[in-house]
C-alpha positions in Angstrom: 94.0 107.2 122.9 93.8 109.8 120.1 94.2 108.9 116.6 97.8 110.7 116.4 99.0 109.0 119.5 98.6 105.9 118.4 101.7 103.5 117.6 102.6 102.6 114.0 101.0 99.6 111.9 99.9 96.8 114.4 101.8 94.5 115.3 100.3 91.6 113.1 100.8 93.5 110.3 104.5 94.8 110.5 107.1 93.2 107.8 109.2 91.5 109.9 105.9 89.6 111.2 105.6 88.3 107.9 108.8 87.3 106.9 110.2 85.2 109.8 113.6 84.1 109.5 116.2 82.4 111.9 118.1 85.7 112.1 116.3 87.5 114.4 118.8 90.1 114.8 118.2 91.7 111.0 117.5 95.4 110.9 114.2 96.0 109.6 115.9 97.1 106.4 117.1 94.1 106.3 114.3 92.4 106.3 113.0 94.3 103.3 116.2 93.9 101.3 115.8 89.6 102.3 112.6 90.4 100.6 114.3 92.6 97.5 116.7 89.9 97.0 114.1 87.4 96.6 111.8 89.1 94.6 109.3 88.5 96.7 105.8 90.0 95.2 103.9 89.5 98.7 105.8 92.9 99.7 104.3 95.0 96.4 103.0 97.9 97.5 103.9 97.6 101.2 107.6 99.2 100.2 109.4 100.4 97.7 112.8 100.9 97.4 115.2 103.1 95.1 118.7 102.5 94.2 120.8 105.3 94.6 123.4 105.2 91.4 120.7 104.8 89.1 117.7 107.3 90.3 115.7 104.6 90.0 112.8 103.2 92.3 111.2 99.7 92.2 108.4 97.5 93.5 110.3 94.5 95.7 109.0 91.8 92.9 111.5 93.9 90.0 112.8 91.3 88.1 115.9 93.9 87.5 119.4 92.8 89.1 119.4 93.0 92.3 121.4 96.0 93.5 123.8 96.4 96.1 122.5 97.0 99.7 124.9 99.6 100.5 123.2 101.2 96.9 119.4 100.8 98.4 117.0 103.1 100.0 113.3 102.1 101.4 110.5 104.1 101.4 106.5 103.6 102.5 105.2 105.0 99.1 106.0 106.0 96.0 105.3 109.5 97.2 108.2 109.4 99.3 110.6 107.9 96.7 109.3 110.6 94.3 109.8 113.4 96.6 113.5 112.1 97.2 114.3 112.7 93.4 113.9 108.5 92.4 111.7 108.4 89.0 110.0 104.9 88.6 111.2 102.4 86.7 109.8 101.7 83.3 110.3 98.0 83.6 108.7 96.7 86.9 105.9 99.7 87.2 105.9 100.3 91.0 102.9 102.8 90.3 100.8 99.8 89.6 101.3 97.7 92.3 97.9 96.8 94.5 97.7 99.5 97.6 98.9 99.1 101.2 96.9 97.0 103.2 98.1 99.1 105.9 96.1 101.7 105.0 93.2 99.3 103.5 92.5 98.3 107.2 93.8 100.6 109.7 91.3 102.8 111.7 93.9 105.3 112.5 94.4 109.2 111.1 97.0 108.1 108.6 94.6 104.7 107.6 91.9 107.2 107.2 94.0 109.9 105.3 95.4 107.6 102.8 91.5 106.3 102.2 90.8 109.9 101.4 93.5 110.5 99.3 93.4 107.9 97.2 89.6 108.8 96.9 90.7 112.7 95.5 89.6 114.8 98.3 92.9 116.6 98.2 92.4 117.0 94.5 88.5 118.1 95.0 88.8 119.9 98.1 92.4 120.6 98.6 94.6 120.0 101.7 92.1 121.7 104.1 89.7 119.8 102.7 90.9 116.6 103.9 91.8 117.8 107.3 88.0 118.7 108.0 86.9 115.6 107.2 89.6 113.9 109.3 88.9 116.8 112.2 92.3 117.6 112.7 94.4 120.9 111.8 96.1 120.6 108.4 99.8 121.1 109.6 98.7 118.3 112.0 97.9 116.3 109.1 101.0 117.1 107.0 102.8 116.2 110.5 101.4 112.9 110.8 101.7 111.8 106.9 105.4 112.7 106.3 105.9 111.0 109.8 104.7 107.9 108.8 105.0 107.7 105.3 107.6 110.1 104.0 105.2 112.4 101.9 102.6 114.7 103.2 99.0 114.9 101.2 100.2 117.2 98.1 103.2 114.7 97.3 100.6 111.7 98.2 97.8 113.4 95.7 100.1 114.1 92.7 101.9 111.0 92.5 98.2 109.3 92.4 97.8 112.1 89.4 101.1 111.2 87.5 99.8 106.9 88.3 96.3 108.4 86.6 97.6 110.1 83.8 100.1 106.9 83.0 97.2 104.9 82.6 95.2 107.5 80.6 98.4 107.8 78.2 99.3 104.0 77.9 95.6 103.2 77.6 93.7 105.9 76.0 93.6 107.9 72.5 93.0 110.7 74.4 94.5 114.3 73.6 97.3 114.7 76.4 95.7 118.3 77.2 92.7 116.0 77.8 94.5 113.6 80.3 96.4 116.6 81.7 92.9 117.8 83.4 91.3 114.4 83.6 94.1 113.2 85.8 93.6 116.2 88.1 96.4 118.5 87.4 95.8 122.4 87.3 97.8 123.2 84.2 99.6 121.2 81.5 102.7 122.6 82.4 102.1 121.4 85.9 101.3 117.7 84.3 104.1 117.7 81.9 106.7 118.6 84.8 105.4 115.8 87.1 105.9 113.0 84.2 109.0 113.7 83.2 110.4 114.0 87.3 108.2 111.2 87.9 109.3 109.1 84.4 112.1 110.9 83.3 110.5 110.7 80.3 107.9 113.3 78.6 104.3 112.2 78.1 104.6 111.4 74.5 107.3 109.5 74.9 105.8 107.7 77.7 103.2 106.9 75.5 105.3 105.4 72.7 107.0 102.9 75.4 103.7 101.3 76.3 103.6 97.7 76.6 102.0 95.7 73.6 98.6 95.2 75.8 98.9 98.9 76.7 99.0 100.0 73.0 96.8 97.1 71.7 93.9 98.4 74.1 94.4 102.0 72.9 93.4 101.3 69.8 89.9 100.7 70.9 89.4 102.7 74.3 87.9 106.1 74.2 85.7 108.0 75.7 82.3 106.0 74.5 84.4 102.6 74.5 85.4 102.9 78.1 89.2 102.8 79.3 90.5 99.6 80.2 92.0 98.6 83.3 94.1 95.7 85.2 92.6 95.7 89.0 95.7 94.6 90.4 95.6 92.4 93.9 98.7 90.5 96.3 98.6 87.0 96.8 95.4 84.4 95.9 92.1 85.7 94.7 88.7 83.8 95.4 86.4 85.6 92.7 83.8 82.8 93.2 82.1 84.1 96.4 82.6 87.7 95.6 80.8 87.8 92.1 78.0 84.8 94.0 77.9 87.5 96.6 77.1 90.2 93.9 74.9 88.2 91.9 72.4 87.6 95.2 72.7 90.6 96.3 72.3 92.8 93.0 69.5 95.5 92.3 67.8 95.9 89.3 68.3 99.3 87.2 71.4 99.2 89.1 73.3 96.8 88.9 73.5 93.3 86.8 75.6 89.7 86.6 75.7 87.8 83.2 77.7 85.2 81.8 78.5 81.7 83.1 79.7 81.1 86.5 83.4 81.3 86.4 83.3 83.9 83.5 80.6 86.8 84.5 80.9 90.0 84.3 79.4 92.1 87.3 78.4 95.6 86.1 77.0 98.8 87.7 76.5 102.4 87.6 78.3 104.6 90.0 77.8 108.3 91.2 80.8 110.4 91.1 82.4 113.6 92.4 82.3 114.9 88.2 79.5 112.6 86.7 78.2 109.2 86.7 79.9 105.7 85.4 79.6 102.8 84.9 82.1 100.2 85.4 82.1 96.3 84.4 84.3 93.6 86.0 85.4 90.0 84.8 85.5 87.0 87.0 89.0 86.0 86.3 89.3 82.3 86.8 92.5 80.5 88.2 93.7 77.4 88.6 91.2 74.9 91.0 91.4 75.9 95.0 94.5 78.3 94.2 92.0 81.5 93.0 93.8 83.6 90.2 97.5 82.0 91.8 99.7 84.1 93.7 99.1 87.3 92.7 96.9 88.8 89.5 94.7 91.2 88.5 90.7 91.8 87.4 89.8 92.7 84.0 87.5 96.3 84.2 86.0 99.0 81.9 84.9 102.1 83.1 82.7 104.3 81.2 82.9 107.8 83.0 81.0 110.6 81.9 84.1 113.0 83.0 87.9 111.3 82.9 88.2 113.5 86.0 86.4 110.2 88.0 88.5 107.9 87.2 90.7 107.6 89.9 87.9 107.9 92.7 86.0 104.9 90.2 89.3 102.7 90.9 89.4 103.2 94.4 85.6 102.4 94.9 86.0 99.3 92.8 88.8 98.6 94.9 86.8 98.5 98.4 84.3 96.8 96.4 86.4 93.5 96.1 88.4 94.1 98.4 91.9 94.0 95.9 94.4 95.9 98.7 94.1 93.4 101.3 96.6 91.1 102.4 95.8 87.8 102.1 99.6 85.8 103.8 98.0 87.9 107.0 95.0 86.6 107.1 95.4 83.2 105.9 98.3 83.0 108.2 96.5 83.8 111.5 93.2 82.1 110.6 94.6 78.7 109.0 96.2 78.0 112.9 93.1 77.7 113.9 91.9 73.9 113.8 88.1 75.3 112.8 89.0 77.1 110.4 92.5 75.7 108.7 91.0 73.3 106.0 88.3 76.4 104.8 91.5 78.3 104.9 93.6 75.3 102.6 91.0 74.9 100.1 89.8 78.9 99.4 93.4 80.9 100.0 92.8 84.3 99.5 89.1 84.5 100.5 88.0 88.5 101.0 85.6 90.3 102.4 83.5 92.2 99.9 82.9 95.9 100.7 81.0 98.3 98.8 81.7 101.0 95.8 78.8 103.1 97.6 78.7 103.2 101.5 75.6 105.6 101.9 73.6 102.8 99.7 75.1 100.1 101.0 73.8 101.0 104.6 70.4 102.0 102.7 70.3 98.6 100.7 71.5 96.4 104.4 68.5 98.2 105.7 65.4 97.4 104.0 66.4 94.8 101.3 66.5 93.7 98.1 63.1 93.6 96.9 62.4 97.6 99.0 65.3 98.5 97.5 64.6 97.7 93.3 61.3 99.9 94.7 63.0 102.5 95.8 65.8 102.4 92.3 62.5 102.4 90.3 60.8 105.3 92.3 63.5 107.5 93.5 66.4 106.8 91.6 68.1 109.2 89.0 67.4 108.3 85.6 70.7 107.9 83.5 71.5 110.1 80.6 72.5 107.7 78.7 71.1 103.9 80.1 73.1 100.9 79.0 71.3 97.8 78.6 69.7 96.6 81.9 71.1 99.8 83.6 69.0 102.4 83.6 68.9 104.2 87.5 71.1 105.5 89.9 70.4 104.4 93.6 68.8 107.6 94.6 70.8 109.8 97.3 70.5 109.8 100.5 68.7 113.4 100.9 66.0 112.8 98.2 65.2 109.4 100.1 64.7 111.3 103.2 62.5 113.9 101.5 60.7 110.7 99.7 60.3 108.4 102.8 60.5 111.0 105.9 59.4 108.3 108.2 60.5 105.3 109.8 63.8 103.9 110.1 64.7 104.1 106.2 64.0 107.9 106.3 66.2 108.2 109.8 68.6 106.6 108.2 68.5 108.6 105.2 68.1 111.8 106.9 71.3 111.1 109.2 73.1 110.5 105.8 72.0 113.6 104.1 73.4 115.9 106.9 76.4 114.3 107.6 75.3 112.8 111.6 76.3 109.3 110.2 79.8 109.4 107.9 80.5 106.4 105.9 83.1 107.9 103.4 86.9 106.7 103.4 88.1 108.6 105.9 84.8 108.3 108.2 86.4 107.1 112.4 84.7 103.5 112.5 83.7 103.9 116.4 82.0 107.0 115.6 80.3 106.1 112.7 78.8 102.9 114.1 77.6 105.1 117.6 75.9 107.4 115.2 74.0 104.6 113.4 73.1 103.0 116.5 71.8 106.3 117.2 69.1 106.5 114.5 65.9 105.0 115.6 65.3 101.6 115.0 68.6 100.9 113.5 68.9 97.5 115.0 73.0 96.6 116.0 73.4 93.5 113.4 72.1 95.9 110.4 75.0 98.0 111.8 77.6 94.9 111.7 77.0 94.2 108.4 77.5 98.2 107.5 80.4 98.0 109.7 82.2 95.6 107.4 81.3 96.4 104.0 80.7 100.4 104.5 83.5 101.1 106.6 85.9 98.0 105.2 86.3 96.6 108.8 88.2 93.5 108.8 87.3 93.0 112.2 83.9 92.4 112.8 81.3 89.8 114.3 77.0 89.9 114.3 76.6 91.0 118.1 75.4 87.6 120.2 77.7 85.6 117.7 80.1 83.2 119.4 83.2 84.4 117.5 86.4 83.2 119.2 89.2 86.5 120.1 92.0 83.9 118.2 90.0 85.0 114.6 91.0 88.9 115.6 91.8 90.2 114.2 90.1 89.1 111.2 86.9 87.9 112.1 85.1 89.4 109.1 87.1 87.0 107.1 87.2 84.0 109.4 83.0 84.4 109.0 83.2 84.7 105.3 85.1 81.7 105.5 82.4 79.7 107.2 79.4 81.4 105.1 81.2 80.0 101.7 81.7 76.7 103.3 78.1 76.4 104.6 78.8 76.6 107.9 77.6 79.8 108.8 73.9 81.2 108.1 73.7 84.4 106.2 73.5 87.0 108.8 70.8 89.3 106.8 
């Protein structure tokens, strides 16, 4: 079945599979306004709805009055609320809201499109752009997009500009000329439109109305001090295993963990479509078995040598800990199984780690930690401007297949370089894993693991593992879940 003949968001992911009630006869609007009504923040990001006699559009957690349902209007992103004439409202921030874990997990066109989009390919490389990568025609793509979620890729792109430039405003010193470009628009009259249709409000005044953290971090963040961010994520957060994960795992020159466990800071350098980064997280703490509660945020600061970055920085650190996933879906479906239910009850909210660079992540899976702190110190770019322990850039894919032409690392590498293996956000997971299985010596569990954290699969086992079919369709998760209990050797 082709991507664009295949049905909407599976099945155990829809709404109304979430919220089960009695009344099984509820429209699927409904549903949603059951979940307006009680504010329930497990539905951020995965609707939005807009009341009618105020112009106004909301996340479903608004602590607003609730308005009438003959008033309300539902739509799958803020694109499609935007492009209906609804400007967002200043008091619940429905812009800020972690992203669909629709489009997080699903291998479809419209999973893959929304990847890309929210990585700025229709911002680097335009509409057509994004329909090569997906290898599909671009009215195709517009088709498909405004089918499915109410906005085709321009709408998507600039109300992920208008998000950017709200945070560069509320967050930043920074010139608003300066934002206007960093956030990706063409012109400032093109950038001063979209806020005030998007805000009804123009950017200066946008920038007066900050909240007190907003304006408090201002007064510090610019360009050398980094800008300061809230990683917002749905539902319980284990930080534990991710920032242990990245503390094993981390390469010297690259990347670094410091502090006490509990309170570390995991930091890295990133290469961008504009420049280089470097970005530093917090381990956010929460109350014992419970994560950071039921919904929260990481701390971050990015230090980008071109604002332009900093939405495709976001995204990256996104995939990295995995912050758009849905964790009432998986916990759901993996705490009825008898296994797995008390690893489930004391870690809620376990992810699964992916990575802010695929093409070094399936380099790094490869040959290792040790071969790969080598190949930083060797081949890696040196940065302009190194910050403490973080000196290198993991060197690119086509000056490692140049360095190391033979064996498996330099397949591997070469197949990178010239685009025969894809492992960007919008890359077709099937195809991508054929192609690495295709480079010789690329054995099929090195390709599991890059399944998962490459490619974000939430679906995946080590071939010969006996994984039960009841985990699917998170077995990436369930696996996780046995690795942080000790149950479960690590796999590399």
């Amino acid at each position: 079945m082709s991507d664009f003949r295949q049905p909407g968001p599976p099945v155990w992911r829809r709404l109304d599979s979430v919220t089960q009630t009695a009344e099984h006869e509820k429209t699927h609007e409904d549903v949603r306004y059951e979940a307006v009504r009680s504010r329930d923040a497990r539905f951020d990001g995965a609707f939005f709805f807009a009341v009618e006699t105020t112009g106004i559009y909301c996340r479903p957690s608004c602590p607003a009055v609730t308005p009438k349902r003959r008033n309300v209007r539902f739509f799958a992103t803020a694109a499609a609320a935007q492009g209906s004439g609804f400007r967002a409202c200043r008091r619940c921030r429905p812009d800020a809201v972690p992203g669909s874990a629709d489009w997080n997990v699903r291998a479809d066109v419209v999973g893959r499109a929304m990847r890309l989009i929210g990585d700025g390919v229709v911002d680097r490389e335009g509409v057509a752009g994004l329909a090569v990568r997906l290898g599909y025609s671009a009215r195709q793509v517009q088709r498909q997009l405004t089918a499915e979620v109410g906005a085709g890729p321009v709408a998507l792109a600039r109300a992920q500009r208008a998000h950017t430039a709200r945070v560069l405003l509320q967050t930043t010193g920074l010139p608003v000329t300066e934002i206007a470009f960093a956030s990706g628009f063409a012109s400032v009259r093109q950038f001063n439109d979209t806020i005030r249709a998007v805000y009804a409000a123009t950017p200066s005044e946008l920038r007066a109305a900050a909240p007190a953290r907003d304006r408090a971090a201002r007064r510090t963040a610019t360009p050398s001090a980094g800008v300061p961010l809230r990683l917002a994520h749905r539902g319980p957060y284990q930080p534990g295993p991710v920032f242990d994960l990245l503390q094993r795992e981390a390469v010297a020159g690259v990347e670094e963990v410091s502090g006490e466990r509990g309170r570390r800071v995991y930091r890295r350098s990133l290469r961008l479509p504009y420049g280089t980064g470097i970005v530093a997280v917090q381990e956010r703490p929460g109350p014992p078995g419970t994560g950071t509660g039921s919904g929260g945020w990481l701390e971050a600061r990015l230090h980008l040598t071109d604002l332009r970055d900093l939405t495709t920085s976001v995204q990256r650190l996104r995939r990295l800990f995995d912050l758009d996933a849905d964790p009432y879906a998986v916990d759901e479906r993996l705490g009825a199984d008898p296994r797995l239910a008390p690893l489930v009850a004391a870690r809620p909210g376990l992810r699964s780690p992916g990575t802010a660079d695929p093409d070094e992540l399936a380099v790094r899976a490869l040959v290792g930690r040790a071969e790969a702190e080598r190949l930083v110190q060797r081949y890696g770019k040196v940065l302009d401007a190194p910050c403490g322990t973080l000196t290198h850039l993991f060197p690119e894919p086509a000056v490692l297949a140049e360095a190391v032409p033979d064996g498996t690392p330099g397949a591997l590498a070469a197949a990178l370089a010239d685009g025969a293996v894809r492992l960007d956000p919008g890359a077709d997971r099937d195809d991508a894993e054929r192609a690495l299985l295709a480079v010789p010596g690329l054995d099929a569990r090195t390709v599991a693991v890059v399944r998962t954290r490459a490619l974000g699969d939430p679906d995946v086992a080590p071939p010969g593992a006996a994984v039960p079919d009841t985990w699917r369709p998170w077995r990436s998760y369930a696996l996780n879940h046995l690795r942080a209990a000790g149950e479960w050797e690590n796999d590399r």
